[in-house]
Every structure is written in C-alpha cells, then in structure tokens.
ZAMARGU-4260 file (C-alpha; in steps of 0.2 Angstrom, whole numbers, plus 5000, padded with zeros to 4 digits):
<rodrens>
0) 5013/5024/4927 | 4998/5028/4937 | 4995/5041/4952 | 4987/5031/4969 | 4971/5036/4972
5) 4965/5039/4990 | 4950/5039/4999 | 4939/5039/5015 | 4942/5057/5022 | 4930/5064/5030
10) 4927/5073/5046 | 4925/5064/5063 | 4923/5069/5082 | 4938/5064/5095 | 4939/5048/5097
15) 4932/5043/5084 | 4939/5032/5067 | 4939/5031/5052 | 4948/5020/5036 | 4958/5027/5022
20) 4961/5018/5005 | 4974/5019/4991 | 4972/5009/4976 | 4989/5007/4967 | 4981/5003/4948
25) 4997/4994/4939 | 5006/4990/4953 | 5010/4973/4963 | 5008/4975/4981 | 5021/4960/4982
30) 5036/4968/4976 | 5028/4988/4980 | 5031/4996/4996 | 5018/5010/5001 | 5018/5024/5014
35) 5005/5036/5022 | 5009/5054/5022 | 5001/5068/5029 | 5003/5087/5029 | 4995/5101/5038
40) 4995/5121/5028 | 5011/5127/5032 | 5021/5111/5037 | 5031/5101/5029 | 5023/5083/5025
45) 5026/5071/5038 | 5028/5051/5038 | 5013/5042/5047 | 5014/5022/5044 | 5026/5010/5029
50) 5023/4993/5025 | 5035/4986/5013 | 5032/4973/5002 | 5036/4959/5011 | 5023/4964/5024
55) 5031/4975/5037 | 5024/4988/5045 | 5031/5005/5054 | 5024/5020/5060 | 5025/5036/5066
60) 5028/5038/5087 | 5012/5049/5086 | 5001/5038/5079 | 5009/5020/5084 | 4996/5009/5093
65) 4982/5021/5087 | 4985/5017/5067 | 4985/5003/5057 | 4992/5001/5042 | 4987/4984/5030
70) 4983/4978/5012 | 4976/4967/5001 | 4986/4963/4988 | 4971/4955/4976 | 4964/4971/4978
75) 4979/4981/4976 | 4973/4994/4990 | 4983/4999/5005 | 4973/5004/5020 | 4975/5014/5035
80) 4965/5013/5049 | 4964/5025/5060 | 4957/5023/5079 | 4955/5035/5093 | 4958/5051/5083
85) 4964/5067/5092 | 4961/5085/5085 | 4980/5084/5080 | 4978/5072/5065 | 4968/5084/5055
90) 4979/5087/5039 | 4976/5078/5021 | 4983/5062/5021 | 4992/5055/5005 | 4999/5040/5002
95) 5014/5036/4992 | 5020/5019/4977 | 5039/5018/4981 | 5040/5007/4967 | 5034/5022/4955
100) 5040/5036/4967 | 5022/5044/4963 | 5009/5052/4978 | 4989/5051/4975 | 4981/5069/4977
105) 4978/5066/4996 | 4961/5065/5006 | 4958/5076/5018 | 4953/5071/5037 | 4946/5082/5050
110) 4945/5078/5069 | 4935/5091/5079 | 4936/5090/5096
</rodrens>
C-alpha cells in the first residue's frame, strides 16, 4: 500500500486561490473514494470535501461554493481547488485513500489577510 502524496500549499493573500494535489499511486480512482482533511495546531482534523468513487462530491458548510473537489482518474490525482480563501483556511491540508484507510503527510496552506 502506498501513502497519498499531496501538494500545492503555499501561502496566498485573501481572496486568493490556490489548487491541491493528491496522487493515490496503486489505487483506482473508480472503485477509491478520497477525502480532504485539514487541521489547525491544537484542533482536532476536520473534514473539508469527499468524492466517492462513483463521482460524487460533498463538502464542508465552511467551504461549500468556495471549494471544489475533482479528479482524473487516468492520472490517479484528486484535486481541490480552492477559491476566495479567507484567513481561516490556514491549517495543513491532507487528503485521505478510503480504500487503503492511509493519509499523505499533508501540505500546508497559509492565507494572510
């Protein structure tokens, strides 16, 4: 089994965006749902978006109409991307293989204001 790796953290001003990556080496994005994660020091890690493996799509109320989450299955990458940031999102974001029930080591997004 092999750990998700994510990437495309970095820090951005208010308002700005940015896109997240996770490759899911080993998996089949058909028959694999994926989640996004985040967690702030101190809090416990929160849920911010699902698609399962037929292709549907929930999120968090804090982030609906402001995320996105997608993938390309060829690619076997799950994307999130992330509009109109607020100072709030800041945490490391990590996503998660339900099919493996393994995390990536998180990327870390900073929002200044």
């Amino acid at each position: 089994q092999v750990q998700p790796v994510e990437s495309g953290g970095g820090l951005v001003q208010a308002g700005g965006s940015l896109r997240l990556s996770c490759v899911a080496s080993g998996s089949s994005l058909e028959i694999t749902a994926m989640s996004w994660y985040r967690q702030t020091p101190g809090k416990q890690r929160e849920f911010v978006a699902h698609i399962s493996s037929g292709g549907y799509t929930s999120y968090a109320d804090s982030v609906r109409g402001r995320f996105s989450i997608s993938r390309d299955i060829n690619a076997k990458t799950v994307y999130l991307q992330m509009n109109s940031l607020k100072p709030e999102d800041t945490a490391v974001y990590y996503c998660k293989n339900f099919r493996t029930n393994l995390w990536g080591q998180g990327t870390q997004v900073t929002v200044s204001s």
